[in-house]
C-alpha positions in Angstrom: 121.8 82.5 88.3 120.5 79.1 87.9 121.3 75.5 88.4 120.4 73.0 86.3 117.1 75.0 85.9 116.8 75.9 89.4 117.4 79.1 90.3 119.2 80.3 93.5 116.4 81.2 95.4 114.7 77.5 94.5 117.5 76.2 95.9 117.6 77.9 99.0 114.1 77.6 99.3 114.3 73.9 99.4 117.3 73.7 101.4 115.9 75.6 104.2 112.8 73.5 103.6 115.1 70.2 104.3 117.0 71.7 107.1 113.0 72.1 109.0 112.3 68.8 108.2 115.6 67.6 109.8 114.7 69.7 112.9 111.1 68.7 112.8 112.1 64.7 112.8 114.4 65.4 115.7 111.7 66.8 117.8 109.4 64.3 117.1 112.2 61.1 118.0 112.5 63.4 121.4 109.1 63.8 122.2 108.6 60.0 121.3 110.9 59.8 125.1 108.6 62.3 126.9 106.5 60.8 130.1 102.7 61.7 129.4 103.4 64.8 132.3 105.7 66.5 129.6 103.6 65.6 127.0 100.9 67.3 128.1 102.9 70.2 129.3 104.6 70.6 126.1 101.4 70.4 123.9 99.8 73.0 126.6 102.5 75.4 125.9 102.4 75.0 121.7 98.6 75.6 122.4 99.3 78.5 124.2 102.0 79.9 121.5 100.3 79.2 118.2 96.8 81.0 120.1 98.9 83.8 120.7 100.1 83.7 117.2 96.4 83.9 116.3 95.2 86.8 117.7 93.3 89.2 115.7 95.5 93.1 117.2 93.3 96.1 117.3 93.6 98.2 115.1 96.0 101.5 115.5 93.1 104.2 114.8 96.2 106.5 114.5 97.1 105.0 111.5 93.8 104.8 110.0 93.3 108.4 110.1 92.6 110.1 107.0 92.1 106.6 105.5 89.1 107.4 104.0 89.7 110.8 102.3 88.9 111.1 99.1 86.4 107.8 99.0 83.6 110.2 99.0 82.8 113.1 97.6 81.7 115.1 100.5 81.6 115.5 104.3 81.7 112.9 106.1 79.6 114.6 108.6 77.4 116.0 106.1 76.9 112.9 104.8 75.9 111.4 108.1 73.6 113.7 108.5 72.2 113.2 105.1 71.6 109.1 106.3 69.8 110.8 109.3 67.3 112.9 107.5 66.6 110.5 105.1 65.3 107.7 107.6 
């Protein structure tokens, strides 16, 4: 369904972009009141989230098992092996 060439999801989209902006603008007029304590301890704690956010999570070896089959055309341990005798 569209709207004068936008479609619903378009519209949404930017909606939901506006409504972040709203919120975002409110957060920054509030912080503008914050003592330089806060400050830092609010910036120390987005800091600490978005690093969190980062992180790199092991992998699940579980779920990587049997990944590989069918990449090569033999035994993995015979290929190995192979590598070994060949040095």
């Amino acid at each position: 369904m569209t709207h004068e060439g936008l479609c619903i999801q378009d519209i949404a989209s930017g909606e939901l972009e506006m409504k972040r902006s709203n919120v975002v603008g409110k957060i920054e007029k509030e912080i503008e009141l914050l003592h330089s304590e806060d400050l830092l301890r609010l910036l120390d704690g987005i800091v600490h989230r978005l690093k969190e956010s980062m992180k790199v999570h092991p992998y699940d070896w579980e779920n990587l098992y049997g990944a590989g089959r069918g990449l090569w055309e033999e035994d993995a341990q015979a290929y190995v092996k192979q590598l070994r005798e060949d040095r």
